[in-house]
VOGU-127947 format. One line per 2 residues: their letters; for each residue x, y, z of N, C-alpha, C, O. Coordinates in nm, 3 decimals, m for minus. Example, Ala and Ser with C-alpha at 12.3 -4.5 7.8 and 13.67 -1.06 7.14 Angstrom:
% VOGU-127947
AS> 1.319 m0.569 0.780 1.230 m0.450 0.780 1.320 m0.330 0.780 1.424 m0.332 0.846 ~ 1.285 m0.225 0.708 1.367 m0.106 0.714 1.290 0.003 0.787 1.341 0.114 0.804
% end
This chain:
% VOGU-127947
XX> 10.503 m7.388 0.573 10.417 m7.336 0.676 10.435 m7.185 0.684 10.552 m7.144 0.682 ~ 10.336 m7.095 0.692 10.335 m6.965 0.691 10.291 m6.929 0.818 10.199 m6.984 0.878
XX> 10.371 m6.822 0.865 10.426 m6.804 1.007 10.372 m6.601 0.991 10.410 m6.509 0.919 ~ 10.258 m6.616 1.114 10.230 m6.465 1.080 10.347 m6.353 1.099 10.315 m6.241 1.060
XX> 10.460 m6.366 1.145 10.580 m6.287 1.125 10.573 m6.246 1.017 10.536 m6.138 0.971 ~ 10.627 m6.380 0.956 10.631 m6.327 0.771 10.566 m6.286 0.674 10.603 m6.299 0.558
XX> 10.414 m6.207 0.724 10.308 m6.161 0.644 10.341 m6.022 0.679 10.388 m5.981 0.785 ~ 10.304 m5.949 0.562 10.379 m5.783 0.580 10.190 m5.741 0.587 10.082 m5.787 0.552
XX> 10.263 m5.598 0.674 10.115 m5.569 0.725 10.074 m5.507 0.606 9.953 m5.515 0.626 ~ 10.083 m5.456 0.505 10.053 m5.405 0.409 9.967 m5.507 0.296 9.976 m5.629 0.307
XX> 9.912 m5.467 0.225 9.827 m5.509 0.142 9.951 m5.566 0.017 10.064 m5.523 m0.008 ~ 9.882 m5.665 m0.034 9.988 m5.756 m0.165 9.933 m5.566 m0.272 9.837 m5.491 m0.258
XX> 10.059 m5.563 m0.369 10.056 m5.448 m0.474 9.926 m5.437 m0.532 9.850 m5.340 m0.539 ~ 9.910 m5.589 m0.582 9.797 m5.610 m0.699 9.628 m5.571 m0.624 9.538 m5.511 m0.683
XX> 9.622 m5.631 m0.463 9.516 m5.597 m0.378 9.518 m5.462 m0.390 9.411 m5.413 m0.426 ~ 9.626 m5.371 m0.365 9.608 m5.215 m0.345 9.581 m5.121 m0.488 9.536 m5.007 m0.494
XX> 9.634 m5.230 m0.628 9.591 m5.174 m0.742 9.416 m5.168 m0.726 9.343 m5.070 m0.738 ~ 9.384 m5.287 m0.701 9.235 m5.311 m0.758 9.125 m5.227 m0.579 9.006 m5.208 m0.554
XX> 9.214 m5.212 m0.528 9.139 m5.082 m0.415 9.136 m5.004 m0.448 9.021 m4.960 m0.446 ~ 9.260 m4.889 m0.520 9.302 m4.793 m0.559 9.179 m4.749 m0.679 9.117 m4.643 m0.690
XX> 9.169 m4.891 m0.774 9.112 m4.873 m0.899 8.946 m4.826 m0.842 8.880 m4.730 m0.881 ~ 8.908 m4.937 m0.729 8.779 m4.858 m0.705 8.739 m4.767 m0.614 8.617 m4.748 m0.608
XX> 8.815 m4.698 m0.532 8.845 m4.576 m0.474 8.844 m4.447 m0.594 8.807 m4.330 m0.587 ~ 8.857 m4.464 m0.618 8.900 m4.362 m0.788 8.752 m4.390 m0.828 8.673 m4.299 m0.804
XX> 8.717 m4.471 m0.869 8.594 m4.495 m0.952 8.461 m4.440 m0.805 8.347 m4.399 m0.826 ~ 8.517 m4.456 m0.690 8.380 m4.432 m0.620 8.404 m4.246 m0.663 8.315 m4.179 m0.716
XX> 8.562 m4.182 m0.621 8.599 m4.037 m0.597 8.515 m3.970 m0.727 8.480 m3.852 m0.725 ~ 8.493 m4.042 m0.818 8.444 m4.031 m1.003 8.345 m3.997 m0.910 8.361 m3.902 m0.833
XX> 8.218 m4.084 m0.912 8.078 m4.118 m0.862 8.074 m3.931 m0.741 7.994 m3.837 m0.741 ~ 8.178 m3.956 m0.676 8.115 m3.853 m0.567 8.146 m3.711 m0.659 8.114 m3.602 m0.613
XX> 8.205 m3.721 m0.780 8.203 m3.618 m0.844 8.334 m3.500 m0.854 8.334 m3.379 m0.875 ~ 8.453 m3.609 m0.827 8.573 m3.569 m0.882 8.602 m3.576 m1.021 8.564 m3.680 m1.076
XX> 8.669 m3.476 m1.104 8.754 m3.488 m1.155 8.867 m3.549 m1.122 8.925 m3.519 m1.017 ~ 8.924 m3.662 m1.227 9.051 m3.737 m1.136 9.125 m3.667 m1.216 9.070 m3.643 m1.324
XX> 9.310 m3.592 m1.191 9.409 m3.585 m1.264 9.535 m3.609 m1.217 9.612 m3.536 m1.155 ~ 9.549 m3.753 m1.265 9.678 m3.815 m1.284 9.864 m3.731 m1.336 9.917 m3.716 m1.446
XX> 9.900 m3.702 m1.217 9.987 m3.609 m1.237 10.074 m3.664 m1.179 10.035 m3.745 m1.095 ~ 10.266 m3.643 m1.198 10.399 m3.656 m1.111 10.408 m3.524 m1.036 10.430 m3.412 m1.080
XX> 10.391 m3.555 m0.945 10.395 m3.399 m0.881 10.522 m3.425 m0.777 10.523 m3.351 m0.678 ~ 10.612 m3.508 m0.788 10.724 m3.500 m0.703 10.707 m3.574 m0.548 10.792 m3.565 m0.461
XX> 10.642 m3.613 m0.541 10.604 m3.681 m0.400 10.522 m3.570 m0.279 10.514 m3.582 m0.157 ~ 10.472 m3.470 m0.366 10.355 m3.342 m0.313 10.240 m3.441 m0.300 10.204 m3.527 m0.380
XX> 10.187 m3.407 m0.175 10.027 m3.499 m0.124 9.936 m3.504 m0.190 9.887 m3.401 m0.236 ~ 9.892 m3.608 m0.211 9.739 m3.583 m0.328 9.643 m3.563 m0.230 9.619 m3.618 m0.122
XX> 9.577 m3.440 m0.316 9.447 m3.391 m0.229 9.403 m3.337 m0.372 9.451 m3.359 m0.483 ~ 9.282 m3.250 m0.326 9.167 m3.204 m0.392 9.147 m3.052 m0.367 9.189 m3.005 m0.261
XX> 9.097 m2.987 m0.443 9.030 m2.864 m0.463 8.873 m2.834 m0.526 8.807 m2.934 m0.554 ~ 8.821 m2.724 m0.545 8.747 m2.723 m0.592 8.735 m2.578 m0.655 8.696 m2.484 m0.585
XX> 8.777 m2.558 m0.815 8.781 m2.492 m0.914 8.673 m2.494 m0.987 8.627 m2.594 m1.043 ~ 8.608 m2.338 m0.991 8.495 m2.332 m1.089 8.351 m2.415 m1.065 8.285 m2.444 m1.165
XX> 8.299 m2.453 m0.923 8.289 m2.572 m0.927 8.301 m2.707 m0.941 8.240 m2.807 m0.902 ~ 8.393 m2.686 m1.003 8.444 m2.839 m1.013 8.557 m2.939 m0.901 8.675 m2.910 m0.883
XX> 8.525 m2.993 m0.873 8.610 m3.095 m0.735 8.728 m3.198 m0.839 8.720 m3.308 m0.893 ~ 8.835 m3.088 m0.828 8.954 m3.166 m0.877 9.038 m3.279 m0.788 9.065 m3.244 m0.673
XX> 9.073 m3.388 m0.822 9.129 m3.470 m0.743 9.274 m3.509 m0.787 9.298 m3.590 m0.876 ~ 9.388 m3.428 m0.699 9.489 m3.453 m0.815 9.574 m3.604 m0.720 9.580 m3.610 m0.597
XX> 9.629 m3.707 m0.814 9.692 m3.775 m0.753 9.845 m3.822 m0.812 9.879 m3.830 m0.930 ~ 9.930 m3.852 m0.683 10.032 m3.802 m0.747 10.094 m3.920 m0.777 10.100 m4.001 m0.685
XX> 10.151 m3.955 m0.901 10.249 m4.053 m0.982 10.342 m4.068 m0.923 10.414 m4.161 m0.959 ~ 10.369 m4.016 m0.849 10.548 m4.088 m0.835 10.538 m4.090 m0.686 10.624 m4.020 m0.632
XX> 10.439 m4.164 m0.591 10.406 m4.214 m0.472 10.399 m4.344 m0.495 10.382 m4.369 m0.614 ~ 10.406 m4.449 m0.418 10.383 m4.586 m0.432 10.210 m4.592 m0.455 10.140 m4.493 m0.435
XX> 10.157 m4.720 m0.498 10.017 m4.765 m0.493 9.970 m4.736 m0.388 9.880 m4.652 m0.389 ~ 10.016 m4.800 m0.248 9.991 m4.804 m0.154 9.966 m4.662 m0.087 9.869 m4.640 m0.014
XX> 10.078 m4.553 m0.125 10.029 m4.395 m0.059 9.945 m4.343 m0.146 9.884 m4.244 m0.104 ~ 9.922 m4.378 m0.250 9.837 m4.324 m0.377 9.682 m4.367 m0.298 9.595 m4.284 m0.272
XX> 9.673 m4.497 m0.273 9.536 m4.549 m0.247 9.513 m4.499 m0.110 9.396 m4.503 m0.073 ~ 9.630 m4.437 0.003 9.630 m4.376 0.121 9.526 m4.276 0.132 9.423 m4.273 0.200
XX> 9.585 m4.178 0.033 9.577 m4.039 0.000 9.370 m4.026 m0.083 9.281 m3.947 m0.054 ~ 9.370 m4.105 m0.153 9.252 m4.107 m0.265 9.185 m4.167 m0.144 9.066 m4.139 m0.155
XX> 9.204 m4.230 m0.045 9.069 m4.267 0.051 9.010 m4.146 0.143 8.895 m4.116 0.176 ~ 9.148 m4.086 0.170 9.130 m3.989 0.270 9.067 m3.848 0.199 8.995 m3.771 0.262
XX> 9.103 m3.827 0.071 9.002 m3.748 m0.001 8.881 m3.747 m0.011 8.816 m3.644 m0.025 ~ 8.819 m3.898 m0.003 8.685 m3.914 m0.032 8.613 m3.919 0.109 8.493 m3.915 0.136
XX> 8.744 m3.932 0.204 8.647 m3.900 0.347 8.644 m3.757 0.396 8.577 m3.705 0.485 ~ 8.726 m3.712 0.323 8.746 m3.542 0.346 8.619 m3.449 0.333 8.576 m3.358 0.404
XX> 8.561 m3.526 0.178 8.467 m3.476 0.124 8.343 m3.569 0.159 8.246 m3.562 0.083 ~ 8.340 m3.628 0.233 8.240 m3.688 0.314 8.206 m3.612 0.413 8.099 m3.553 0.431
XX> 8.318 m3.617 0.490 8.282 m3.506 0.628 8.190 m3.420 0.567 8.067 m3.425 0.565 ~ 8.290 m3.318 0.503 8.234 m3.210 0.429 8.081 m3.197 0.404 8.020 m3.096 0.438
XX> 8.026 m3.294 0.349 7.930 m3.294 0.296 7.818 m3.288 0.437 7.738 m3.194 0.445 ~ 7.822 m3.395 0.543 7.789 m3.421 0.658 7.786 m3.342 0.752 7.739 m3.373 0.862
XX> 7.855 m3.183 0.716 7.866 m3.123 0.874 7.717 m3.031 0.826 7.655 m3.014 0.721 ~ 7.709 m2.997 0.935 7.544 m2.918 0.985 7.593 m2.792 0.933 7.699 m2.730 0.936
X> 7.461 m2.773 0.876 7.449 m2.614 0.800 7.440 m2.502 0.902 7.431 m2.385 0.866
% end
């Protein structure tokens, strides 16, 4: 019998891989560059070089802050897009 105590509030790894995977694939679509980097546990965020909307994310964070971070980018640049001229 499974007892909601014992359910962790967090997402199972493999659920947060296959979020992660299409979070990334939407950040693609909105027109990131993705680059997969160890940056030491430094925040993944974004810039925008040359025109181009770099999305750096960082390797040596868990799935779970990786897929944190890559959501909150793509709402970053949502806002962004949304505020009044």
């Amino acid at each position: 019998m499974t007892h909601a105590a014992n359910q962790s509030p967090q997402p199972t790894t493999q659920f947060a891989l296959d979020r992660l995977e299409k979070a990334l694939a939407i950040a693609k679509r909105l027109g990131f560059i993705v680059r997969s980097e160890w940056l030491g546990g430094s925040a993944t965020g974004w810039c925008e070089m040359g025109g181009k909307r770099i999305l750096f994310v960082d390797l040596s964070l868990s799935v779970h802050e990786q897929l944190e971070q890559v959501e909150a980018a793509i709402e970053a640049l949502r806002a962004e897009r949304n505020k009044p001229a």
